[in-house]
PyMOL Python script that loads the backbone (N, CA, C, O; Angstrom):
from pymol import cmd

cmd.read_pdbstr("""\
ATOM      1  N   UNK A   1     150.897 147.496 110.585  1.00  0.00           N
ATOM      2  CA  UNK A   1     151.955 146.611 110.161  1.00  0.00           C
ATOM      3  C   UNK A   1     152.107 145.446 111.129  1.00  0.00           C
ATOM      4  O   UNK A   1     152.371 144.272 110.869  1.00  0.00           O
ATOM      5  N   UNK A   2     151.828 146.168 112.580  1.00  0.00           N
ATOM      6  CA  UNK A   2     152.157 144.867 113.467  1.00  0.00           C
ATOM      7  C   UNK A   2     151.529 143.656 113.293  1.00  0.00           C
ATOM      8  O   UNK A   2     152.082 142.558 113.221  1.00  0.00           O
ATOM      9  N   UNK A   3     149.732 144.024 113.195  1.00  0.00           N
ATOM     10  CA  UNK A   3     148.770 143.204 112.977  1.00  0.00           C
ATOM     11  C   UNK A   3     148.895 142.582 111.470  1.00  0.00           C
ATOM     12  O   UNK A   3     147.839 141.948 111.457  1.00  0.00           O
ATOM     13  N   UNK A   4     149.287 142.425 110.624  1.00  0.00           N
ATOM     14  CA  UNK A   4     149.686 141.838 109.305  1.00  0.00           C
ATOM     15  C   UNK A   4     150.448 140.931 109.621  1.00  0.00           C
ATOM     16  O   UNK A   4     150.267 139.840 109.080  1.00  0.00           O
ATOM     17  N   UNK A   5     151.892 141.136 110.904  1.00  0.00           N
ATOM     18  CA  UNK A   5     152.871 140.447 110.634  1.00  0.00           C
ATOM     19  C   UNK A   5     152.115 139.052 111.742  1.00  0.00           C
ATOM     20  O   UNK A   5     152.352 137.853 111.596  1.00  0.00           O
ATOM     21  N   UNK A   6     151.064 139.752 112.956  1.00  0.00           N
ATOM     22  CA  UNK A   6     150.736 138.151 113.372  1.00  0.00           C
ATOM     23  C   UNK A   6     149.681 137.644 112.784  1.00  0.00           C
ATOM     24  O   UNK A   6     149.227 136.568 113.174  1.00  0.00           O
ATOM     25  N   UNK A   7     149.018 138.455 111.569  1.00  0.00           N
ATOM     26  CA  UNK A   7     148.144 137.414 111.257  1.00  0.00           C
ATOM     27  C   UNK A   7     148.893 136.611 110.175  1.00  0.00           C
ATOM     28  O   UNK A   7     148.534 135.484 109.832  1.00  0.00           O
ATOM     29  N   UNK A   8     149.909 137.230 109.680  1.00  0.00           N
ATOM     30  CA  UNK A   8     150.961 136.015 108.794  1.00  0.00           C
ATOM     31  C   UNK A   8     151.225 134.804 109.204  1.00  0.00           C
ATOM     32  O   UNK A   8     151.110 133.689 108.694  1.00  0.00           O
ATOM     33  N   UNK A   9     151.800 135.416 110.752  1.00  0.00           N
ATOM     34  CA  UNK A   9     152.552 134.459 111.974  1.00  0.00           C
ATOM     35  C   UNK A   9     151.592 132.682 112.273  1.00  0.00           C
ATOM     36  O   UNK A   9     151.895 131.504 112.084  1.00  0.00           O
ATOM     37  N   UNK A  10     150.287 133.469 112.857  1.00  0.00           N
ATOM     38  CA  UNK A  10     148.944 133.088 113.169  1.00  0.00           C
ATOM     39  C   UNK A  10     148.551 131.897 111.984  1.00  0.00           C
ATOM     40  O   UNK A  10     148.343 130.719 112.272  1.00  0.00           O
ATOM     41  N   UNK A  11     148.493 132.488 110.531  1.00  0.00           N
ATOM     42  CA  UNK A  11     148.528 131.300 109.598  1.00  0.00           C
ATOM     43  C   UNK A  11     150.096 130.222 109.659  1.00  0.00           C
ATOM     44  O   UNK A  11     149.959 129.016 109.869  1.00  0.00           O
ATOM     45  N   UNK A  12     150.849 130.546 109.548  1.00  0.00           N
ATOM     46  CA  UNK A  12     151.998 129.800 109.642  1.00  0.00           C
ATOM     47  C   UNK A  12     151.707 128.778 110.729  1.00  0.00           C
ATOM     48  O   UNK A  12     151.907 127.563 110.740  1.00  0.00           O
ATOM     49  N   UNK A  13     151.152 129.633 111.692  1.00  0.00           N
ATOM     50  CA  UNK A  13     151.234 128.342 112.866  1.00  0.00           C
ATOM     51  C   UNK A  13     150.561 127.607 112.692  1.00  0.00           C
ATOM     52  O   UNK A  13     150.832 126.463 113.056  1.00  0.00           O
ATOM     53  N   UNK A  14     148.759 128.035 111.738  1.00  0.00           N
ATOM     54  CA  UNK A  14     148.146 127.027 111.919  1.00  0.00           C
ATOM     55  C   UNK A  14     148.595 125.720 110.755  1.00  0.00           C
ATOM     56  O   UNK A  14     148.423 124.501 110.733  1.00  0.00           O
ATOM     57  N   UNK A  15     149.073 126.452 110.094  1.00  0.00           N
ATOM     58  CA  UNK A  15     149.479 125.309 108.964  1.00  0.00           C
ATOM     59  C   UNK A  15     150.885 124.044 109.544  1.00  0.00           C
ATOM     60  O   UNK A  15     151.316 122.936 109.222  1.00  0.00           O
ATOM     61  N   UNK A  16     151.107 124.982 110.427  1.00  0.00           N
ATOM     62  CA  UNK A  16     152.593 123.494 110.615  1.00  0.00           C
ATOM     63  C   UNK A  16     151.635 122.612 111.318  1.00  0.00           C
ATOM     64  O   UNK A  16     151.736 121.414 111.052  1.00  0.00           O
ATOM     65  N   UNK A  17     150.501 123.058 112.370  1.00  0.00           N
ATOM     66  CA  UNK A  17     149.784 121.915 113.442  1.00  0.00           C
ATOM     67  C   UNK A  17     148.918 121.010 112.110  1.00  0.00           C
ATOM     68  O   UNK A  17     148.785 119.786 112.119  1.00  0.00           O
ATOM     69  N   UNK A  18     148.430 121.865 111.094  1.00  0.00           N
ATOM     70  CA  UNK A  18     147.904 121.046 110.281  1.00  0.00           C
ATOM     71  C   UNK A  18     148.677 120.400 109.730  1.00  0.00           C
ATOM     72  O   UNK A  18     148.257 119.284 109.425  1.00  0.00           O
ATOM     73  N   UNK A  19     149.942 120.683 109.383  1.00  0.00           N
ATOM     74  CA  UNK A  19     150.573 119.132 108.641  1.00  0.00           C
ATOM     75  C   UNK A  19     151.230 118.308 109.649  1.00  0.00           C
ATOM     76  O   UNK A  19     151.672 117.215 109.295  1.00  0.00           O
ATOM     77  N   UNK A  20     151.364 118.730 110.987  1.00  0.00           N
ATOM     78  CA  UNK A  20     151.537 117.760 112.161  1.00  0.00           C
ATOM     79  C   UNK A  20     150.630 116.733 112.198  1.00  0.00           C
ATOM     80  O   UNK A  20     150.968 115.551 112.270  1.00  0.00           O
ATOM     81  N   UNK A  21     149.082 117.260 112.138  1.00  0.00           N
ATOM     82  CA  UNK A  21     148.093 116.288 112.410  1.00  0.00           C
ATOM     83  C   UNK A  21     148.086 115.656 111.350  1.00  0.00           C
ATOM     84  O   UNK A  21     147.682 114.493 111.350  1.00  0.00           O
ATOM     85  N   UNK A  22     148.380 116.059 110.586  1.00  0.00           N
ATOM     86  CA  UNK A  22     148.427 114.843 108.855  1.00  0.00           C
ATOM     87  C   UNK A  22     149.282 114.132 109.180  1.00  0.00           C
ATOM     88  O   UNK A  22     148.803 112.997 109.177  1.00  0.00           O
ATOM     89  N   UNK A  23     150.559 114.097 109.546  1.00  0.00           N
ATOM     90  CA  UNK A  23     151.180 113.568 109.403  1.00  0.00           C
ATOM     91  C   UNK A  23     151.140 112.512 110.762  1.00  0.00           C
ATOM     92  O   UNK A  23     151.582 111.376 110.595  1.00  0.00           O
ATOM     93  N   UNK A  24     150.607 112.904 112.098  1.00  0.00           N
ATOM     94  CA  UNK A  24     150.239 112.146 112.971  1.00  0.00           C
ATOM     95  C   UNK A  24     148.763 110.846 112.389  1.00  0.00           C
ATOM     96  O   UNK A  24     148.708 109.656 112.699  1.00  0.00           O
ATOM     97  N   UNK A  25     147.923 111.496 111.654  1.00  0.00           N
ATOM     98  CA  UNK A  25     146.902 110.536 111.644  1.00  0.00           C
ATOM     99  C   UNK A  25     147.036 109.544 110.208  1.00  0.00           C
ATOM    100  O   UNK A  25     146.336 108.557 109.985  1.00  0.00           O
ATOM    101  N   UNK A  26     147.927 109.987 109.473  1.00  0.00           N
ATOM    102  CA  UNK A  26     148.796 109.411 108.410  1.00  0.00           C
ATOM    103  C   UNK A  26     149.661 108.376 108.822  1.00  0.00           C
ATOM    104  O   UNK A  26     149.480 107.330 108.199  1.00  0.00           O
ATOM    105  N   UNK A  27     150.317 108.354 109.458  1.00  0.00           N
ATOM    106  CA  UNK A  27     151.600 107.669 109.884  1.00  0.00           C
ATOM    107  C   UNK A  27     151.423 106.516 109.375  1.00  0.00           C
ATOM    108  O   UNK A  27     152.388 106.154 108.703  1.00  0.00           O
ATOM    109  N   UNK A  28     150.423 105.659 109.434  1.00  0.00           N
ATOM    110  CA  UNK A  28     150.376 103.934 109.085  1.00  0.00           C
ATOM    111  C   UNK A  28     149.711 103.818 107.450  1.00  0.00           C
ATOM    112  O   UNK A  28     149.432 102.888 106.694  1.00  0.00           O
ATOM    113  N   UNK A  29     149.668 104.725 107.417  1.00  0.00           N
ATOM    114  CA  UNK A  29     149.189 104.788 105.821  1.00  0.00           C
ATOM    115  C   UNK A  29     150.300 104.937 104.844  1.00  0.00           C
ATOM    116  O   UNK A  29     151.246 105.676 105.117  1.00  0.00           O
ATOM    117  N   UNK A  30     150.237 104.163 103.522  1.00  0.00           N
ATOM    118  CA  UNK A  30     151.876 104.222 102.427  1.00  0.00           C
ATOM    119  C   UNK A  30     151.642 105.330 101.722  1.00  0.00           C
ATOM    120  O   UNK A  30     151.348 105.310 100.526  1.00  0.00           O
ATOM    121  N   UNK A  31     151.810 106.854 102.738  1.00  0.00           N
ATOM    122  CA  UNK A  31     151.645 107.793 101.855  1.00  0.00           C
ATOM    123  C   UNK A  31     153.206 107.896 102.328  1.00  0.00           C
ATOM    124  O   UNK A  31     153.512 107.852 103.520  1.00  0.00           O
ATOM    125  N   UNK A  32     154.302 108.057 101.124  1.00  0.00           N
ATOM    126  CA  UNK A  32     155.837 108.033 100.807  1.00  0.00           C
ATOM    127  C   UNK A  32     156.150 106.366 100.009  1.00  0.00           C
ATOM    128  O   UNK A  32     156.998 105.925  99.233  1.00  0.00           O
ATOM    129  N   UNK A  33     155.269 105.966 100.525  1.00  0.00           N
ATOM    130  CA  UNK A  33     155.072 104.565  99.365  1.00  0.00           C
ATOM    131  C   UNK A  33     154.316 104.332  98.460  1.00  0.00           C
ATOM    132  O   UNK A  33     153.837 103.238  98.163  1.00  0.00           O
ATOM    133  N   UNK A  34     154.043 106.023  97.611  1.00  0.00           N
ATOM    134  CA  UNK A  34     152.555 105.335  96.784  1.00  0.00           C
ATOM    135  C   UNK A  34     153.513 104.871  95.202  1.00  0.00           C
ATOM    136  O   UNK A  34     154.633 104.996  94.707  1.00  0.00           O
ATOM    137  N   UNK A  35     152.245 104.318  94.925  1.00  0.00           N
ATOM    138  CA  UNK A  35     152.751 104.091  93.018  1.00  0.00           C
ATOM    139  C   UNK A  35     153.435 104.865  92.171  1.00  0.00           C
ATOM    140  O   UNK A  35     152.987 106.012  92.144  1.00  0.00           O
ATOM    141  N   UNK A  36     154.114 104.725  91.649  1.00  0.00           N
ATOM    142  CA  UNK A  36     155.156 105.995  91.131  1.00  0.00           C
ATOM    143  C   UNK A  36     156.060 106.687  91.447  1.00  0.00           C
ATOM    144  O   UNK A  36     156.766 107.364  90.699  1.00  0.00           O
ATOM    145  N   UNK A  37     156.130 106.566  92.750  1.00  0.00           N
ATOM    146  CA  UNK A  37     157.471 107.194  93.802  1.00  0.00           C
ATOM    147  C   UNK A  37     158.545 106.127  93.292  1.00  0.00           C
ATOM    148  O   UNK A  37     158.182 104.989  92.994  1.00  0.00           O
ATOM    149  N   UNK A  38     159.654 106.461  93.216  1.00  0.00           N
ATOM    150  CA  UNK A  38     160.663 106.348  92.237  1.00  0.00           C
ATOM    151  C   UNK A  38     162.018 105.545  93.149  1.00  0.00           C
ATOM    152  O   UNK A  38     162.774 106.345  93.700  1.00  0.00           O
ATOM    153  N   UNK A  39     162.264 104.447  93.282  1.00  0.00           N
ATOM    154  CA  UNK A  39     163.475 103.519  94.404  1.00  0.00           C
ATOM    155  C   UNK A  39     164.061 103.045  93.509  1.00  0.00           C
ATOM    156  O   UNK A  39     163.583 102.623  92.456  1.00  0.00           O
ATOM    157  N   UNK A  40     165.628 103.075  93.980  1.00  0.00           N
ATOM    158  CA  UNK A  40     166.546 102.578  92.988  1.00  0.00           C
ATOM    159  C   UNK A  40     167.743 101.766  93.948  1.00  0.00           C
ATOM    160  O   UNK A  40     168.697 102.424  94.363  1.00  0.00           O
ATOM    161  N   UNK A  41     167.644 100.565  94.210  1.00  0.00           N
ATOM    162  CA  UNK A  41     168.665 100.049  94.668  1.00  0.00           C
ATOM    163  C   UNK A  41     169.235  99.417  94.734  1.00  0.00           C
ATOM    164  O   UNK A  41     168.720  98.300  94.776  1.00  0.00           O
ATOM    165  N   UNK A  42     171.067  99.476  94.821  1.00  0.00           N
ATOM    166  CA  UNK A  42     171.853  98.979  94.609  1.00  0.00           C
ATOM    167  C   UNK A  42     172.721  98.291  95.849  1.00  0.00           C
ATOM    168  O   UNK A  42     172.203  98.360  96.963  1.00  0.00           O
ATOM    169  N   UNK A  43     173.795  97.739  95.745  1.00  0.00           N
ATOM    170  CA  UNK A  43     174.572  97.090  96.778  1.00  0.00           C
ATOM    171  C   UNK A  43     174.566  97.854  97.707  1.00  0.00           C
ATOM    172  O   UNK A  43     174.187  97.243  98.706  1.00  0.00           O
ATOM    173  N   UNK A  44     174.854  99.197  97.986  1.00  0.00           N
ATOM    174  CA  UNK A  44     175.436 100.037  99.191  1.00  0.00           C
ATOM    175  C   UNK A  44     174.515 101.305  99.094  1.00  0.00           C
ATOM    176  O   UNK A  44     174.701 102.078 100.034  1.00  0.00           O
ATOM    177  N   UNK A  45     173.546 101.718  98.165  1.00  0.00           N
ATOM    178  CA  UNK A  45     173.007 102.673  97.683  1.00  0.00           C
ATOM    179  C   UNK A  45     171.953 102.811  97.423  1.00  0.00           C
ATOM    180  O   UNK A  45     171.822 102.212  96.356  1.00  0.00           O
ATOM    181  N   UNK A  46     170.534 103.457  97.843  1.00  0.00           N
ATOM    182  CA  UNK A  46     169.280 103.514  97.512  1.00  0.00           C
ATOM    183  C   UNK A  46     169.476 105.072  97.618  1.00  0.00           C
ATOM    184  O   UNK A  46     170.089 105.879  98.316  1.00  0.00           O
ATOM    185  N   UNK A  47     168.632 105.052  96.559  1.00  0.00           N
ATOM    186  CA  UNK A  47     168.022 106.327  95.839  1.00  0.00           C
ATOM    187  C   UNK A  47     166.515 106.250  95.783  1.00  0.00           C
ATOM    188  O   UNK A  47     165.950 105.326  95.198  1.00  0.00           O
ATOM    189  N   UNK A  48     165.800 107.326  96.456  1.00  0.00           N
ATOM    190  CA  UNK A  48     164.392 107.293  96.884  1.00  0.00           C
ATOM    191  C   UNK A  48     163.556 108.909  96.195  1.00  0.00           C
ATOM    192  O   UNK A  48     163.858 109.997  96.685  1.00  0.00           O
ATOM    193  N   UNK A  49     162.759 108.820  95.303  1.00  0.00           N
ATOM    194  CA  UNK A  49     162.086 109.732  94.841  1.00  0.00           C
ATOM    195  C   UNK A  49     160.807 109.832  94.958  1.00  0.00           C
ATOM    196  O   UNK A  49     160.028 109.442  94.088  1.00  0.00           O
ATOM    197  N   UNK A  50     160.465 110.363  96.038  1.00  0.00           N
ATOM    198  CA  UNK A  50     158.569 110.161  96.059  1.00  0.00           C
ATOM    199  C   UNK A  50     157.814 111.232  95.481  1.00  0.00           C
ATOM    200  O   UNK A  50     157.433 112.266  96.030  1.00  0.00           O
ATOM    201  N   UNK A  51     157.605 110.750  93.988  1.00  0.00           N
ATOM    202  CA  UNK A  51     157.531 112.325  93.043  1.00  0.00           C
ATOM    203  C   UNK A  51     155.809 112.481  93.335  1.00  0.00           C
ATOM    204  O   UNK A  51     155.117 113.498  93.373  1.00  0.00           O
ATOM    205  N   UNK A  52     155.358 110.699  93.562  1.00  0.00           N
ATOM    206  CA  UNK A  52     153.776 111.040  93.586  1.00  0.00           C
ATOM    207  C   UNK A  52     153.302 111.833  94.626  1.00  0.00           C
ATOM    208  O   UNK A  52     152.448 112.717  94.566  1.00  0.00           O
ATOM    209  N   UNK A  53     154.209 111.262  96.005  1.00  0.00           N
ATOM    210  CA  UNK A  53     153.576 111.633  97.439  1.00  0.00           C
ATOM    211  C   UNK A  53     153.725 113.485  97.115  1.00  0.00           C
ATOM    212  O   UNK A  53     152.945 114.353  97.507  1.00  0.00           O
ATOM    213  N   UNK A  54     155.317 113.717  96.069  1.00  0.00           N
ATOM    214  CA  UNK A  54     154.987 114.864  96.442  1.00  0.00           C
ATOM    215  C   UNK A  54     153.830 115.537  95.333  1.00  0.00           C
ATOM    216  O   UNK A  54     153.919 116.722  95.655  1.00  0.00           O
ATOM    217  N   UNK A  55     153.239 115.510  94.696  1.00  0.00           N
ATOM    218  CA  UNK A  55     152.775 115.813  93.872  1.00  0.00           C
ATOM    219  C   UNK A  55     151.062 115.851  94.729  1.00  0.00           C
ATOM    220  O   UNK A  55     150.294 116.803  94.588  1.00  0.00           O
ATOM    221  N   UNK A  56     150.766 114.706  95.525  1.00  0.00           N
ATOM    222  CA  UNK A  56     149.869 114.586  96.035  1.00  0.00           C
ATOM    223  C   UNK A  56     149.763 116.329  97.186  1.00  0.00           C
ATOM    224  O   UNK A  56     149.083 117.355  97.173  1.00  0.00           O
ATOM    225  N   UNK A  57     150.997 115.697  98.106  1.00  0.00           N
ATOM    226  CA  UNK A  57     150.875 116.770  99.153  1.00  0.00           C
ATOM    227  C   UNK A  57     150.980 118.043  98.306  1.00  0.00           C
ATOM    228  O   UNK A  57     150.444 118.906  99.000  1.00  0.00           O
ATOM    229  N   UNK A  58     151.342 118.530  97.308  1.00  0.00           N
ATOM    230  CA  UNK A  58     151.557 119.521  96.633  1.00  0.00           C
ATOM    231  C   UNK A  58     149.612 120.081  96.337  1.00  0.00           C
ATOM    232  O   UNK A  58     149.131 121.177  96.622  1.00  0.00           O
ATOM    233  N   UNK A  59     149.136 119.286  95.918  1.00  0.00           N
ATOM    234  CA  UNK A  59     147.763 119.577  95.965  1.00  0.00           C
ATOM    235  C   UNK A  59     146.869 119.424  96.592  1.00  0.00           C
ATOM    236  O   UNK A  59     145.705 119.448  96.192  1.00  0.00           O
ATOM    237  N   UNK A  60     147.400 119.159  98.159  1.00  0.00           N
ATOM    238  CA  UNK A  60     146.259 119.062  99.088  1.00  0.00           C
ATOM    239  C   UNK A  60     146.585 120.547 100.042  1.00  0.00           C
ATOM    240  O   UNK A  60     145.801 121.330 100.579  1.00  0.00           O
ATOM    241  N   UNK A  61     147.777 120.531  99.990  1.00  0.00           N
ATOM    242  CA  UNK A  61     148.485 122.041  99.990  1.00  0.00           C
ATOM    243  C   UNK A  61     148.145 123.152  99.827  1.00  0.00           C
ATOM    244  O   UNK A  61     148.139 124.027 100.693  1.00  0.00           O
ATOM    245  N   UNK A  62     147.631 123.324  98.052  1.00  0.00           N
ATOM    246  CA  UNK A  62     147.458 124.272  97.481  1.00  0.00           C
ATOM    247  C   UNK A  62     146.087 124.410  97.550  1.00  0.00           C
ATOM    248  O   UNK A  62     145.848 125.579  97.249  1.00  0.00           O
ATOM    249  N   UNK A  63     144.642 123.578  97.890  1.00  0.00           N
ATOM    250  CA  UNK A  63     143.732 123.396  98.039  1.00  0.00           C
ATOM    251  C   UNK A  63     142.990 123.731  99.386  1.00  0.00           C
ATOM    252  O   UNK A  63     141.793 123.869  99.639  1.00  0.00           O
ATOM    253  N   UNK A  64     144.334 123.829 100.302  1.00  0.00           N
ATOM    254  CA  UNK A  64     143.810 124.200 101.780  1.00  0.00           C
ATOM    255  C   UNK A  64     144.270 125.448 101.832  1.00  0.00           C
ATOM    256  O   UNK A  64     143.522 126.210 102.445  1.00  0.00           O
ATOM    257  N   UNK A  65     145.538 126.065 101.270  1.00  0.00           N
ATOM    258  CA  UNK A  65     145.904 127.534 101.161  1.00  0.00           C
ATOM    259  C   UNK A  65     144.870 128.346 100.291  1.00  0.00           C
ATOM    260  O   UNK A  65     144.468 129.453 100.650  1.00  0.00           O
ATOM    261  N   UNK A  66     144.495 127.778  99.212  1.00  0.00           N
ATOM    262  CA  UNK A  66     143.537 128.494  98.615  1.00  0.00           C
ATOM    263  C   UNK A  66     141.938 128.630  99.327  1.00  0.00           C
ATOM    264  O   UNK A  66     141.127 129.409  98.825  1.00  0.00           O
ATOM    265  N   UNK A  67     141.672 128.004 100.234  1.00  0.00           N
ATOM    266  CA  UNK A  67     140.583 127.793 100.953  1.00  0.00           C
ATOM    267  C   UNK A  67     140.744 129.022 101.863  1.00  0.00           C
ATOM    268  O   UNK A  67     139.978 129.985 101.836  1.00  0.00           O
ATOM    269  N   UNK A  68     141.930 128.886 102.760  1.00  0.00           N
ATOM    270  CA  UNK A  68     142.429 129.854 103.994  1.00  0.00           C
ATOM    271  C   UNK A  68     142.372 131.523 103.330  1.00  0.00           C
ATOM    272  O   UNK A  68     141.702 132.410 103.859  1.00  0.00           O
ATOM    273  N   UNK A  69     143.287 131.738 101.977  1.00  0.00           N
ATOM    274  CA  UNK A  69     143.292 133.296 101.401  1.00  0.00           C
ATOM    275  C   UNK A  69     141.841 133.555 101.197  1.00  0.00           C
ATOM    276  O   UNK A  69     141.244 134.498 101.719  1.00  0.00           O
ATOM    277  N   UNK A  70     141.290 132.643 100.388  1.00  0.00           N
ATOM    278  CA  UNK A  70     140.216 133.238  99.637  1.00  0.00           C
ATOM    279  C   UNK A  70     138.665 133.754 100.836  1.00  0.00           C
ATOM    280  O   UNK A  70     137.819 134.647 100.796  1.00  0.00           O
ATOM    281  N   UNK A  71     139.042 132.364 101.978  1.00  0.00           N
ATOM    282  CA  UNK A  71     138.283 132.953 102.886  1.00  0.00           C
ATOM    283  C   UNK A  71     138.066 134.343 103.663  1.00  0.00           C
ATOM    284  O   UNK A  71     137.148 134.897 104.268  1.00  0.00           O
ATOM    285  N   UNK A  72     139.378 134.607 103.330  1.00  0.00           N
ATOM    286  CA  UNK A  72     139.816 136.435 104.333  1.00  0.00           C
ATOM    287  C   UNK A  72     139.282 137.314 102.991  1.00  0.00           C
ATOM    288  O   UNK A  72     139.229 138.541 103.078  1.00  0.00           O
ATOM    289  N   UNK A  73     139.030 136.872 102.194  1.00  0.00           N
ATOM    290  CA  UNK A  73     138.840 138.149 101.584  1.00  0.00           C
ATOM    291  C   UNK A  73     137.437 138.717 101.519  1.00  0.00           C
ATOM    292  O   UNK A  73     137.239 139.815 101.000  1.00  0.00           O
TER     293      UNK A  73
END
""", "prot")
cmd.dss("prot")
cmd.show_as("cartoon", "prot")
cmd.util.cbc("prot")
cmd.orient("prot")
């Protein structure tokens, strides 16, 4: 049981450094500004929907998790 809970741990960690480094070697790139992300603004009020960015990170996500499980097996 112990060994389950750090190799859970062990992935968790590696995944936050991986979206650290995305998000470090990203930084100057208009990923939260792409096409379709959704701004609405008014006098005192912006409303910000980045449905693409998330849709993007949603499948680069699911493409690196599915890489990581399928490899252990």
């Amino acid at each position: 049981m112990l060994s389950e809970l750090s190799k859970i741990l062990f992935i968790i960690g590696i995944v936050i450094i991986l979206i650290a480094a995305l998000i470090w070697v990203f930084a100057k790139t208009p990923i939260g500004h792409l096409p379709g992300d959704i701004v609405i603004r008014k006098k005192n009020f912006v409303f910000y929907f980045p449905i693409m960015t998330s849709i993007l990170l949603s499948i680069i996500l699911t493409l690196i998790l599915t890489f990581i499980f399928r490899r252990g097996q």
